[in-house]
C-alpha positions in Angstrom: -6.4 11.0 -12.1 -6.6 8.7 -9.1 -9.3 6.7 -8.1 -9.5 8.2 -4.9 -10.0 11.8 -6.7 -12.3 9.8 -9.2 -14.5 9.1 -6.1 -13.6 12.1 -4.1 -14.7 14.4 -7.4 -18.2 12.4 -7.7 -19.5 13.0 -4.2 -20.9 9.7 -4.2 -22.6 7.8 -1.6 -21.1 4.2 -1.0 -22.0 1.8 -4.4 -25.1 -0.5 -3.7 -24.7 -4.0 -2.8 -26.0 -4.9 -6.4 -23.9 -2.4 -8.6 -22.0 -5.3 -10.5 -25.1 -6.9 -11.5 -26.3 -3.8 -12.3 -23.3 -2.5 -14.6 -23.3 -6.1 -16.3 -27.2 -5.6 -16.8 -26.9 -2.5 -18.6 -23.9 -4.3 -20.7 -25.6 -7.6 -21.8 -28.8 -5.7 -22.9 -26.8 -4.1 -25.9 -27.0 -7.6 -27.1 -30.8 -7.0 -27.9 -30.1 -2.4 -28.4 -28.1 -0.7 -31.6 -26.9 -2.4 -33.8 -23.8 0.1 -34.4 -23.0 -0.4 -30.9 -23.1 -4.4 -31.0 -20.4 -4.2 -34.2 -18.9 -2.1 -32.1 -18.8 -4.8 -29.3 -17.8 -7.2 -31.7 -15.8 -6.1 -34.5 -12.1 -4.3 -32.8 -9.1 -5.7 -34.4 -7.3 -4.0 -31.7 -4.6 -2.6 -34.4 -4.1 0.3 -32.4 -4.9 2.9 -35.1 -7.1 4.5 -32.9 -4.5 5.5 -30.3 -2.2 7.0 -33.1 -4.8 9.5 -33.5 -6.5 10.3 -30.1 -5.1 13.5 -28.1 -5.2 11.7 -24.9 -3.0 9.3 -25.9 -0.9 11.8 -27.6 -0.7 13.5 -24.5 0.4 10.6 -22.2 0.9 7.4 -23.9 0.0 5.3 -21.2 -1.9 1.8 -21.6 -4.6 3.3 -20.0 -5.4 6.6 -22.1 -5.4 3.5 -25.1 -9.2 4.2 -26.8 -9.0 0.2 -27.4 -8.1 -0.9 -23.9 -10.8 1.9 -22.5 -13.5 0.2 -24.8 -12.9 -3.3 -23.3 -13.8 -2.1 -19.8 -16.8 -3.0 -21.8 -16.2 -4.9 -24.3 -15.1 -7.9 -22.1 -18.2 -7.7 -20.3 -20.4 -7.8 -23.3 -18.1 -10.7 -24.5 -18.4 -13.0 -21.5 -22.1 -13.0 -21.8 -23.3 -12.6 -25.3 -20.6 -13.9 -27.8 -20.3 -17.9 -27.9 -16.4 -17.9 -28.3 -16.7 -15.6 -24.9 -18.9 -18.6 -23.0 -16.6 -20.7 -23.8 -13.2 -19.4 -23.8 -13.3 -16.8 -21.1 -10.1 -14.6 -20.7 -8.7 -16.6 -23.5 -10.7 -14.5 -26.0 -10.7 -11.4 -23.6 -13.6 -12.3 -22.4 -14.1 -11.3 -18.3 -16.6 -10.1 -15.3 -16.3 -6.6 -14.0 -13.8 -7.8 -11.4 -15.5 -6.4 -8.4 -16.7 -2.6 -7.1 -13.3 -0.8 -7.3 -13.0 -2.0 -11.0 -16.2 0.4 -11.2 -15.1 3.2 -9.5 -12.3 3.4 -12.1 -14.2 3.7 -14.6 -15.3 7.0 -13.4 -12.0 8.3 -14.6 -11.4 5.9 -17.4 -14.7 6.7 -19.2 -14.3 10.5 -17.7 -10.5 11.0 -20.0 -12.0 10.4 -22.9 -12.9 13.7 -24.7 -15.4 11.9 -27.2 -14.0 14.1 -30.2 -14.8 10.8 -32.5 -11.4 11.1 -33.8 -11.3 7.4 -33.6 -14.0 7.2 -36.1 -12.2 8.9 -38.9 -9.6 7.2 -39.1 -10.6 3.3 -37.6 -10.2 0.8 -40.9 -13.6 -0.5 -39.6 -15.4 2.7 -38.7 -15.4 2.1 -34.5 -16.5 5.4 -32.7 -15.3 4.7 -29.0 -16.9 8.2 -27.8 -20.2 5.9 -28.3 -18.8 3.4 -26.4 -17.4 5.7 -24.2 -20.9 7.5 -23.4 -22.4 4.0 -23.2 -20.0 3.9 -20.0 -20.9 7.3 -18.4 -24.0 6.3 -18.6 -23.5 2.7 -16.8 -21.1 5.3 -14.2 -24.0 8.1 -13.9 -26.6 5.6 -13.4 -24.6 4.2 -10.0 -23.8 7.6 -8.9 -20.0 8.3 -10.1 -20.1 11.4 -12.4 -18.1 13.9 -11.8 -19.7 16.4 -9.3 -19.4 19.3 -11.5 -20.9 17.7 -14.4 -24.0 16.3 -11.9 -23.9 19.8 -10.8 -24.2 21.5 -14.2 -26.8 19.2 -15.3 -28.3 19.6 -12.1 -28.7 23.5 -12.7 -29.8 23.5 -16.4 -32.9 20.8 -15.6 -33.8 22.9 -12.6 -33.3 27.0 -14.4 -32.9 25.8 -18.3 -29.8 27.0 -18.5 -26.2 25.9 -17.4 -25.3 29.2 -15.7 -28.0 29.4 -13.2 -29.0 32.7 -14.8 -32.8 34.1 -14.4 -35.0 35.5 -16.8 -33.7 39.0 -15.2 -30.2 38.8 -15.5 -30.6 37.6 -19.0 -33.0 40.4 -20.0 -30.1 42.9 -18.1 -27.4 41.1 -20.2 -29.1 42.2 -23.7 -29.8 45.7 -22.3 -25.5 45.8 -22.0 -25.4 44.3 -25.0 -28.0 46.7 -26.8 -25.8 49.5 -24.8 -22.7 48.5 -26.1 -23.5 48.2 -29.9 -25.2 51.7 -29.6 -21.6 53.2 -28.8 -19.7 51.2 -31.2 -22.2 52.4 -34.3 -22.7 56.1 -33.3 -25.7 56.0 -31.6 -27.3 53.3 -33.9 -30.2 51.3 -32.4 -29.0 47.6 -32.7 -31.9 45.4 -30.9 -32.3 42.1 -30.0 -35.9 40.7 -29.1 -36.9 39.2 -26.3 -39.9 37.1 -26.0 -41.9 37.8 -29.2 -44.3 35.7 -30.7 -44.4 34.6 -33.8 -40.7 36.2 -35.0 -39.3 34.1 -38.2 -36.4 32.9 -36.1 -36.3 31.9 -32.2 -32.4 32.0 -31.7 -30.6 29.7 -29.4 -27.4 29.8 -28.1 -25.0 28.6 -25.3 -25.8 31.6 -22.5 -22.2 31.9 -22.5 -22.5 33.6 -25.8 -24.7 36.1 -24.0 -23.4 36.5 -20.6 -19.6 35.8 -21.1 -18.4 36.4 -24.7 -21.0 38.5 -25.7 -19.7 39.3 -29.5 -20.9 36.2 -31.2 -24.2 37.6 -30.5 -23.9 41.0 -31.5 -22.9 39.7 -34.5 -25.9 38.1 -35.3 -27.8 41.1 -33.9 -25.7 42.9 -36.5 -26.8 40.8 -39.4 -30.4 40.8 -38.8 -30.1 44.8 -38.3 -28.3 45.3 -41.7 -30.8 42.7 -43.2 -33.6 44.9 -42.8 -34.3 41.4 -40.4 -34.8 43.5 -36.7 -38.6 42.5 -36.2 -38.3 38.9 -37.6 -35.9 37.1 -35.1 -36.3 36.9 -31.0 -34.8 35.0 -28.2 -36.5 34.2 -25.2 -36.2 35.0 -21.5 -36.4 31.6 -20.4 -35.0 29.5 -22.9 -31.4 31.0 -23.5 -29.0 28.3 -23.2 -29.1 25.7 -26.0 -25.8 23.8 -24.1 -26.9 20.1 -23.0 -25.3 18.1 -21.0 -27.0 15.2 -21.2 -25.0 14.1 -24.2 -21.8 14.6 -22.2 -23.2 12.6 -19.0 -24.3 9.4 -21.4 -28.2 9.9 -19.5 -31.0 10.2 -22.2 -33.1 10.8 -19.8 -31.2 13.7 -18.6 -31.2 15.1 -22.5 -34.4 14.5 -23.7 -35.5 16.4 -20.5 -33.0 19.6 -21.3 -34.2 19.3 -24.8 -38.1 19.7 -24.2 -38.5 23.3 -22.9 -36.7 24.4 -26.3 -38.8 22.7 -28.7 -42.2 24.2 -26.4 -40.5 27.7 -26.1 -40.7 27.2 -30.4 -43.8 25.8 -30.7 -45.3 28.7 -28.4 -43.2 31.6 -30.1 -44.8 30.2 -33.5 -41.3 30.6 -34.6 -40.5 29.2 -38.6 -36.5 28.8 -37.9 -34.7 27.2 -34.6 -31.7 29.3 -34.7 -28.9 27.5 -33.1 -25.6 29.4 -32.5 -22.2 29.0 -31.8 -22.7 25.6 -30.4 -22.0 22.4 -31.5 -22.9 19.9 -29.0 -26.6 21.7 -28.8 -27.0 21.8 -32.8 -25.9 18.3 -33.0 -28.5 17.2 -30.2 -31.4 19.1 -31.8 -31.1 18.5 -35.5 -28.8 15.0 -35.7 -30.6 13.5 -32.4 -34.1 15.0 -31.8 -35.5 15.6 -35.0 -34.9 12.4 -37.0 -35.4 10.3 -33.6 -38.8 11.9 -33.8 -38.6 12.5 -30.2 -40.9 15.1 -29.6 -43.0 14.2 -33.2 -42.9 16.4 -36.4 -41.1 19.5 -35.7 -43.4 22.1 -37.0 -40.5 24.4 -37.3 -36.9 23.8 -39.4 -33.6 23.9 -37.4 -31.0 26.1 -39.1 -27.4 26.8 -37.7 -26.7 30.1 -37.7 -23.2 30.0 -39.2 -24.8 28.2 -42.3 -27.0 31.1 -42.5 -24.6 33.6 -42.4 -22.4 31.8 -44.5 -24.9 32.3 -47.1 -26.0 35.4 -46.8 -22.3 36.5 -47.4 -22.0 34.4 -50.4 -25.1 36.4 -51.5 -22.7 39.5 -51.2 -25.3 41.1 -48.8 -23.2 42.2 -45.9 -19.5 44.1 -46.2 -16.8 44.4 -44.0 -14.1 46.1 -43.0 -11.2 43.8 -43.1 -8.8 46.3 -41.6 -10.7 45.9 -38.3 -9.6 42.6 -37.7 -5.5 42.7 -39.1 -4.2 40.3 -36.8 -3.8 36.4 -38.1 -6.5 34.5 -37.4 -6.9 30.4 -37.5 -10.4 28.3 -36.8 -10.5 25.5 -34.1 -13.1 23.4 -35.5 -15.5 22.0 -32.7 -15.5 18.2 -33.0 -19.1 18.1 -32.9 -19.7 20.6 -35.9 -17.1 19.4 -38.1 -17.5 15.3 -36.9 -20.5 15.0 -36.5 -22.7 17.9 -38.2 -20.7 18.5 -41.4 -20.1 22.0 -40.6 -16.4 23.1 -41.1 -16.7 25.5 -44.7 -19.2 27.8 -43.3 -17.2 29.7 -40.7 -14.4 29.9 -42.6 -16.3 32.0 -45.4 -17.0 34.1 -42.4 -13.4 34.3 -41.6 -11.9 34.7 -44.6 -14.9 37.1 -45.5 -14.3 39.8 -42.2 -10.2 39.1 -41.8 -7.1 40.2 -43.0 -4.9 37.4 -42.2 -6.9 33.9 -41.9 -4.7 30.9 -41.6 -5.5 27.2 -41.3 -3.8 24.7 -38.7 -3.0 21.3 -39.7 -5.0 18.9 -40.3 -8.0 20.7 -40.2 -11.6 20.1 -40.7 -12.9 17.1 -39.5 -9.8 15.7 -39.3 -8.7 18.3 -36.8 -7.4 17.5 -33.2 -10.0 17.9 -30.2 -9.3 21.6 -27.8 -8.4 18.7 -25.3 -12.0 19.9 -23.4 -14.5 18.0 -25.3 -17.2 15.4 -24.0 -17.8 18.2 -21.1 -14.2 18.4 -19.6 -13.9 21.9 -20.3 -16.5 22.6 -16.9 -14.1 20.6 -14.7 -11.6 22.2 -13.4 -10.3 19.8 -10.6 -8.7 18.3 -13.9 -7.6 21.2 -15.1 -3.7 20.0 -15.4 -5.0 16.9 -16.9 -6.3 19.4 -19.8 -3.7 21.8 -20.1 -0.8 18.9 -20.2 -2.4 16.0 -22.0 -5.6 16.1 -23.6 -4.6 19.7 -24.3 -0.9 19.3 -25.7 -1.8 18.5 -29.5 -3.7 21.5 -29.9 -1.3 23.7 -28.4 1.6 22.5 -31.3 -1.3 23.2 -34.0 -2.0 27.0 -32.6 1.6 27.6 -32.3 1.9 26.3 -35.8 -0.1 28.6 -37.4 1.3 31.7 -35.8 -1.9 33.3 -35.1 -3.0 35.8 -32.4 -6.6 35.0 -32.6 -8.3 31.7 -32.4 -12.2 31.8 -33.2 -13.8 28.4 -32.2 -18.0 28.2 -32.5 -18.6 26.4 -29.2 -18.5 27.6 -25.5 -16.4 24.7 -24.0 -13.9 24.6 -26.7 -13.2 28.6 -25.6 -13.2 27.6 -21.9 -10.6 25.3 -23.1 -8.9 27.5 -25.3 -8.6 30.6 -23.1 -6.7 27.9 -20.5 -4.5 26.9 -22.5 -3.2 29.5 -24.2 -3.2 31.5 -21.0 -1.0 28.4 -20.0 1.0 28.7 -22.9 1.0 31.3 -25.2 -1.1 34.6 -23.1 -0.5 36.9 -26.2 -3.2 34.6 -28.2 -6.7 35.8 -27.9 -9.6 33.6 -28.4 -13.2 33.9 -29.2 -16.2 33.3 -31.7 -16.6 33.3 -35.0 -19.3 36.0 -35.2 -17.4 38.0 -33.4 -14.6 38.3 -36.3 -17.9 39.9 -38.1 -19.4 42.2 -35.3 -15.7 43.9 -34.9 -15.7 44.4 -38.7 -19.5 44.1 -40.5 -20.4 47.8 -42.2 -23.3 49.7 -40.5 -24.3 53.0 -42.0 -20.9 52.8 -44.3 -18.6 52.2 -41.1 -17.3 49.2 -38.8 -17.5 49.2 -35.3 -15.6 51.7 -32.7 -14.0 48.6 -30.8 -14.2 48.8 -27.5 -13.2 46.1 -24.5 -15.7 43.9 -23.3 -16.9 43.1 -19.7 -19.2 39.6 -19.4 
């Protein structure tokens, strides 16, 4: 990408006269802010481990796409001001001033091709995470009006409806109607329900709205579950609060997530609910139970926050669901989500789903949390006017592990990494389907003795 696109993409108005002093501002004051990020500032041995590992690199091996030399954009900054050797020795010791307002336009692509997988992390001698570093520099770039304008956008839109789609309360209420319709005809007439809007249900579930609105079988799976559970009057969702996806994280603005994260925690408290039920979403599990409940945003949760393939995980370790394997005979594989397996610890779970409600479930390699990014992570997967930036580098790793594997169906548990996914392999390989993991167990769960009647979906 271009600077020109860079600015062209961010509808921004012309930088103000002070946005140098500004950017350096927000980069000296980590002297005196997390201590993580100040090792972070202060501790690269600029080995180069980190590029061997990151997709973007792998994708176009450029000095640019290098995590180390995206880092300094900051990094020299922080060392001209607030390291001694940096005061003294300047550009000797990489120490140097933003160089002037089209150095900060850049960044608005350079801090904008990073997917913050936090593949860095793993495998860094000294532990460096650069997607922190990274966000710390979307924020600097959000704060002087250069984010992307589809990621303003989308932000825009979930602060102003609670949601990312721009979806009301009555298009989401007509949504689980089709949804209610359509498991009704796969179980022979069976009422399958899904709450809306009642107080004090056990369980106030929370997923991206795409799982809802777009690919809808994730969430008939956990409709399915509850119903077979005996479980139909103790969960609920709500008609405003349907759309656990945050973009706040992705934008590096904690003002921005804090305010997306609010209505959620008051749609809880005023359901009375015991369990937040977060779905197929990474991003929004990893805000609410890695972010907002130790930070103590919001005070003492009076509620516990549960992911739902945990849950389901354990319930079929319990042995209290059965399947029908046969319903799902193609070969399957799992794209772990960076932010479940990196940064949540979740990568076992919806593999006992998979291996629990499939014939054929294969693993790519690495996998786990070692496993390469979609190529759509840190919120790229919403911008299309870099589409062939994703489908040709960020993207190109990922494609050699799906190919690898062999399998015509890849279930990933976030919304992004599908958007991703279903571009690529329509790219690449269109005879590979992708989708949920719940949705493995909807197509193939026992109700009444028999699976579901498959039948093609319309979002």
């Amino acid at each position: 990408m271009s600077t020109e696109k860079a600015v062209e993409k961010s509808g921004k108005k012309p930088l103000a006269k002070d946005a140098l002093q500004q950017a350096t501002a927000a980069i000296t004051a980590l002297d005196k802010g997390p201590q993580v990020l100040k090792t972070y500032m202060e501790m690269c041995a600029r080995c180069g481990t980190c590029a061997t590992v990151c997709p973007v690199y792998f994708g176009s091996p450029d000095a640019k796409h290098n995590p180390v030399l995206r880092s300094d954009l900051i990094r020299k900054v922080y060392k001209k001001h607030c390291t001694t050797s940096g005061k003294l020795l300047g550009a000797l010791v990489g120490a140097e001033d933003i160089r002037d307002k089209q150095e900060l336009e850049e960044w608005a692509d350079a801090f904008w091709e990073c997917t913050g997988c936090r593949r860095c992390a793993q495998f860094c001698p000294f532990g460096i995470d650069n997607s922190v570093i990274t966000r710390k520099g979307r924020g600097i770039v959000d704060a002087l009006g250069l984010t992307p304008e589809t990621i303003q956008k989308v932000v825009r839109v979930s602060l102003e409806t609670g949601n990312t789609d721009n979806a009301s309360p009555e298009a989401f209420k007509a949504a689980v109607e089709f949804l209610e319709e359509e498991m009704k005809e796969e179980h022979d007439g069976t009422d399958i329900k899904i709450p809306v809007d009642v107080v004090g249900a056990e369980y106030f579930y929370v997923p991206p709205s795409g799982d809802v609105l777009v690919n809808i079988e994730a969430t008939m799976g956990i409709a399915k579950v509850f119903h077979v559970l005996g479980m139909a009057d103790k969960w609920t969702m709500s008609s405003k609060c349907f759309d656990g996806a945050n973009y706040g994280l992705f934008n590096g603005n904690d003002a921005d997530m804090k305010a997306d994260n609010k209505p959620y925690v008051d749609e809880a408290k005023r359901l009375k609910c015991k369990t937040l039920f977060m779905g197929e979403c990474g991003h929004a599990y990893r805000i609410m139970k890695m972010l907002m409940e130790p930070g103590g945003w919001w005070g003492k949760l009076p509620f516990n926050i549960v992911n739902c393939m945990q849950w389901t995980a354990d319930i079929i370790n319990e042995g209290k669901l059965e399947f029908d394997k046969s319903k799902n005979p193609d070969p399957v594989t799992y794209h772990d989500p960076c932010n479940f397996a990196k940064s949540c610890g979740i990568h076992e779970e919806p593999r006992v789903i998979l291996r629990a409600t499939c014939e054929d479930f294969r693993e790519m390699q690495p996998h786990g949390p070692e496993n390469w990014c979609c190529g759509g992570g840190g919120g790229l997967s919403a911008m299309d006017s870099i589409q062939d930036f994703r489908m040709n580098i960020s993207g190109k790793k990922k494609i050699t592990q799906v190919r690898a594997t062999g399998a015509k169906y890849v279930a990933a548990a976030c919304s992004n990494c599908k958007r991703q996914l279903m571009q690529l392999l329509e790219h690449y390989e269109p005879d590979v389907a992708v989708g949920g993991v719940h949705d493995m167990l909807s197509r193939s769960i026992l109700i009444n003795g028999k699976a579901a009647v498959r039948t093609d979906y319309v979002g």
